[in-house]
N, C-alpha and C positions, 0 to 999 in steps of 0.2 A: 578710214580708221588708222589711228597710228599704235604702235606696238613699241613699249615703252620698259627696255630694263633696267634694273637697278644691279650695281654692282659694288658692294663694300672692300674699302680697302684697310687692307691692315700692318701693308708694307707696300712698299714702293714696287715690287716686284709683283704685286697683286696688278697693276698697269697691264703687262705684258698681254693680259687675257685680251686688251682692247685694243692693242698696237695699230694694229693692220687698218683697223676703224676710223682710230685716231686719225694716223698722218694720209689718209685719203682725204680729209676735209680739212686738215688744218692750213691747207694752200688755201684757201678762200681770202677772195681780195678784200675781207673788213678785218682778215685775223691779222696778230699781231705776233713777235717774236712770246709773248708771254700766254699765249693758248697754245704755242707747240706741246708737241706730246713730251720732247726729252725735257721743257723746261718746267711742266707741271709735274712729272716725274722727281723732279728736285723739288718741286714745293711739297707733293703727298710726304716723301722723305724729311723737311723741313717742319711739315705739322706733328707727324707722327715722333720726332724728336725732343720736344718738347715736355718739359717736367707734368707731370700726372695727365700728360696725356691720352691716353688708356681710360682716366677717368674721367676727363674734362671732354670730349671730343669725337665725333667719327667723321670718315670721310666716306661718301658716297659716287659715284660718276651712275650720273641717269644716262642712257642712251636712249633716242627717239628715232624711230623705223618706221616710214612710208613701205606702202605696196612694196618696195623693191630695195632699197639700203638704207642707210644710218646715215639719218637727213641732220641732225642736232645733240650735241654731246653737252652735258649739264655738269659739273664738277660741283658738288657742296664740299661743305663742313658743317657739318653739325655741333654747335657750341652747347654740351646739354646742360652747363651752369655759367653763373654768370660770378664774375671775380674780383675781391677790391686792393688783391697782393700789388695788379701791377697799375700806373696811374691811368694808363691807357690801354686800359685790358678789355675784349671784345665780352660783351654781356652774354647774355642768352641769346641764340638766334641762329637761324642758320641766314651764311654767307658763301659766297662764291668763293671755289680756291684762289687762293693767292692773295686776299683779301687781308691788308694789315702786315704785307710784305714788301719785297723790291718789283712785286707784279705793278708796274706804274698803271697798264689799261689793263678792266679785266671784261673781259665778254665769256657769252657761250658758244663752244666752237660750231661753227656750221660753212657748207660753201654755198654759196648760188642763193638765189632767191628762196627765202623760208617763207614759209605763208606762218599769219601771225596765228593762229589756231595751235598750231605745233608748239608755240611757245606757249600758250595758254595752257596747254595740254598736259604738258610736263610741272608747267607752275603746281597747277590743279593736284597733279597727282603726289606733287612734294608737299601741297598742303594736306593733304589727306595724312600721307605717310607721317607726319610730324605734325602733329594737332597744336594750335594754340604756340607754336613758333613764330615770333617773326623773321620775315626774310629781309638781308641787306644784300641790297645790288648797286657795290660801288665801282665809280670810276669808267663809266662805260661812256666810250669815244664821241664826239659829233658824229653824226653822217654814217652811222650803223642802223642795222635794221632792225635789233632787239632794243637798243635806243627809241627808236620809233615805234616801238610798241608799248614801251612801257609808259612814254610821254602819253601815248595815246589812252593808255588804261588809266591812268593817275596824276594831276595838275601836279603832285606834293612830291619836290625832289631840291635837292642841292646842289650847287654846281662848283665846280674845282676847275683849274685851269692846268694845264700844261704847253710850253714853250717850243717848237723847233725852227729851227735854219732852212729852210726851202730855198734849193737852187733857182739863183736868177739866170737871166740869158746869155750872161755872159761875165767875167770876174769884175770886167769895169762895173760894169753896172750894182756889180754885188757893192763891192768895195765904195763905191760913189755914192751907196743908201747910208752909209757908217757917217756916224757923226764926226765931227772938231774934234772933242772933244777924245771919243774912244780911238781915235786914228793918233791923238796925242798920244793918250796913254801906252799906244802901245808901241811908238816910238823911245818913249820916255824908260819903259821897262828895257826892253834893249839895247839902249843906251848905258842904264843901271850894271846892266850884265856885262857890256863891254868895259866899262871905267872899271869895273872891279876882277876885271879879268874872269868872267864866270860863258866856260865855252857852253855854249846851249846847244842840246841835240835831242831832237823829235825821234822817236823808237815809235813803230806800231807792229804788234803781236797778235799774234792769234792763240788760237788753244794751245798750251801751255802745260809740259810734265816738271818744268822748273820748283819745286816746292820749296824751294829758299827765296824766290822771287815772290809767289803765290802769298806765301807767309810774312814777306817785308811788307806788302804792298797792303794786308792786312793789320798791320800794326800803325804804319801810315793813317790807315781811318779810324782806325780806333784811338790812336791820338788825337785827330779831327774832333770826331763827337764827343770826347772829354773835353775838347775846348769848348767846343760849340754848346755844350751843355755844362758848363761852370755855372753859369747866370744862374741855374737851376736847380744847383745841390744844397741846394736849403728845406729840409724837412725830411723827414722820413720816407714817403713815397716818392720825390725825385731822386734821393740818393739809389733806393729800391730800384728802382725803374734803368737806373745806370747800371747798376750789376747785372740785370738782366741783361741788359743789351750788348754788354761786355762779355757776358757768356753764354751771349748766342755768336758774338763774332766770333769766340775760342771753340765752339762747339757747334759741327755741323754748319757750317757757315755756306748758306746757296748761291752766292756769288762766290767764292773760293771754291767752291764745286764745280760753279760751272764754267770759271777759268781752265778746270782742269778736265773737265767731260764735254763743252760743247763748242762742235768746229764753229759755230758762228761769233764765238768768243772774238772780242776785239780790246784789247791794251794799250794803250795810247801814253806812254809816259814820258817824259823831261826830265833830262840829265844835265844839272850844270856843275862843269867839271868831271865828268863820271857821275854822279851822284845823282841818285833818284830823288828830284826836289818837288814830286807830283804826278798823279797818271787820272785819266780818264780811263772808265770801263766800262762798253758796251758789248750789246749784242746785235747781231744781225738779221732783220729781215727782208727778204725781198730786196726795193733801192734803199733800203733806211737803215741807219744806225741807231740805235736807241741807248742812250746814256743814262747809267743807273747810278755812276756813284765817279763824284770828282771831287779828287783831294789833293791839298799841298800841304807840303811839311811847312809848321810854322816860322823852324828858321829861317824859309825861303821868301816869304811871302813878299817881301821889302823888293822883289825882283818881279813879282805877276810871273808865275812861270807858268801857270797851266792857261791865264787869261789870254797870254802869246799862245799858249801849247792850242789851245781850242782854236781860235784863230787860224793857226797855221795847219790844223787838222781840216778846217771847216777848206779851207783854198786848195788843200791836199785832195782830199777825196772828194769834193764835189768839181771842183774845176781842172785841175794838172790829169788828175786822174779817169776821170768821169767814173767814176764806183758807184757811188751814192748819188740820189736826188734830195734827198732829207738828212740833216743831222739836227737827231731829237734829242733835245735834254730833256723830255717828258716832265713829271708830275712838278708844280713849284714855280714861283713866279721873282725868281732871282734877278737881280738887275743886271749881273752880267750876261744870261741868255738875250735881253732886251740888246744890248748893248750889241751882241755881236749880231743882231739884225733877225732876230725871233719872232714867229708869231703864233699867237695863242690858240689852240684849241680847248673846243668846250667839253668839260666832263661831267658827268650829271649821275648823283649817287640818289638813290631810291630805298624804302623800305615799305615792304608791303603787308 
């Protein structure tokens, strides 16, 4: 028999009751930097922030207890309306935290072998607790074990991709898989930089009390997605949809947070001339980097400064360095992760 609590949260500080719980199993080798305890701590923070959230919303953490400890940790949200303010607004349902965020992979935390029972168990008793909801289980990795339960419970799912760099045996070898073509280009960009006299310098950071830095680096993206989403400011709910996103980046923003709260924080950015012309931002777990958000300023772009900046990050910390055995650019099937020699992992979204 398993022993199953429920714990509502109503601040981010409501976590603490299960700290101890928490980061005993978040070392488990299917978890990811995005089931740590401090990084869900910024998402509970990050849901509870949100306009009529109070009405729209709660959050629960199931805990599931064998004979002896806390074998499986279950994080919802409970969505209790569904919405048509924003374009791509989450309906009725309950979902896993982080779900509709920068969580690229979401699982339920657990370590070691779970017997699939224990996840039925817990499903079981969220359906009880919440009648006539459905549940969405997105983004869950290949080669997990609640993956493999759920395939095995239900044919009916969807599948997403995501990208990373996996160390070769050696840089020849890395560098020998690159095409003509992307070895041009990236000759061609720094050569750009040099005719025009643009000195280039690779910065990598860590967690960060800088808040003028913190704050440049966020205006930088929020530039980005105003370009990237021009095509799309035609009608009322695309324009809608922009303001929200613009005042989730001014407000509570969880990557700005967690540049500034978590040591596994990584900042990766490109100065040409001094000038911040791009950074990558990940975080760390384990050998892996995970890349949530790369941007370059536009006036830069005529130069590839982050396409070199990744590049020279990827030969930096997998090879000079030996840090990393993975650099993930996670969710998205961008041509340049291809290009710097990507390969896809499968993600498989569910609702039950």
């Amino acid at each position: 028999m398993y022993r199953i609590r429920k714990y509502k949260m109503k601040s981010e500080e409501d976590l603490s009751v299960i700290e101890g719980i928490w980061r005993s199993i978040e070392t488990g080798t299917e978890m990811t930097i995005y089931q740590s305890y401090d990084w869900n701590r910024l998402l509970i923070k990050e849901e509870l922030s949100k306009p009529l959230s109070r009405f729209l919303l709660s959050i629960y953490i199931y805990v599931i207890e064998d004979e002896k400890d806390a074998v499986v940790i279950f994080p919802i949200v409970v969505k209790k309306h569904s919405s048509n303010i924003r374009k791509k607004s989450r309906r009725k349902g309950i979902y896993l935290l982080g779900s509709g965020s920068y969580s690229d992979y979401l699982n339920v935390i657990y370590k070691g072998t779970v017997k699939s029972d224990i996840f039925e168990s817990v499903l079981s008793q969220i359906r009880n607790d919440f009648i006539g909801y459905e549940i969405h289980i997105d983004d869950i990795r290949q080669n997990t074990q609640f993956l493999s339960y759920l395939i095995n419970s239900t044919n009916t799912f969807t599948e997403n991709i995501a990208v990373q760099v996996v160390k070769r045996s050696t840089l020849e070898e890395y560098t020998g898989e690159l095409s003509k073509s992307v070895k041009q280009n990236l000759r061609t960009a720094k050569n750009r930089m040099n005719k025009d006299g643009m000195l280039y310098e690779l910065m990598v950071l860590g967690r960060t009390d800088d808040l003028s830095l913190v704050d440049e680096l966020r205006d930088i993206h929020i530039e980005r997605m105003l370009e990237k989403n021009a095509q799309d400011r035609n009608g009322f709910l695309p324009r809608l949809e922009l303001k929200y996103r613009i005042y989730k980046e001014n407000h509570n923003n969880i990557i700005s947070n967690s540049m500034k709260s978590m040591e596994e924080a990584r900042i990766i950015i490109v100065r040409l001339n001094g000038n911040i012309s791009g950074y990558l931002y990940g975080l760390v777990d384990k050998r892996t980097i995970r890349i949530l958000q790369n941007c370059v300023k536009p006036e830069y772009k005529f130069y590839s400064p982050m396409f070199c900046g990744a590049f020279d990050y990827i030969v930096q910390v997998l090879y000079e360095e030996n840090e990393f055995d993975i650099v993930d650019f996670t969710r998205g099937d961008e041509k340049y992760k291809y290009n710097l020699g990507g390969e896809e992992v499968k993600l498989c979204s569910f609702i039950l």
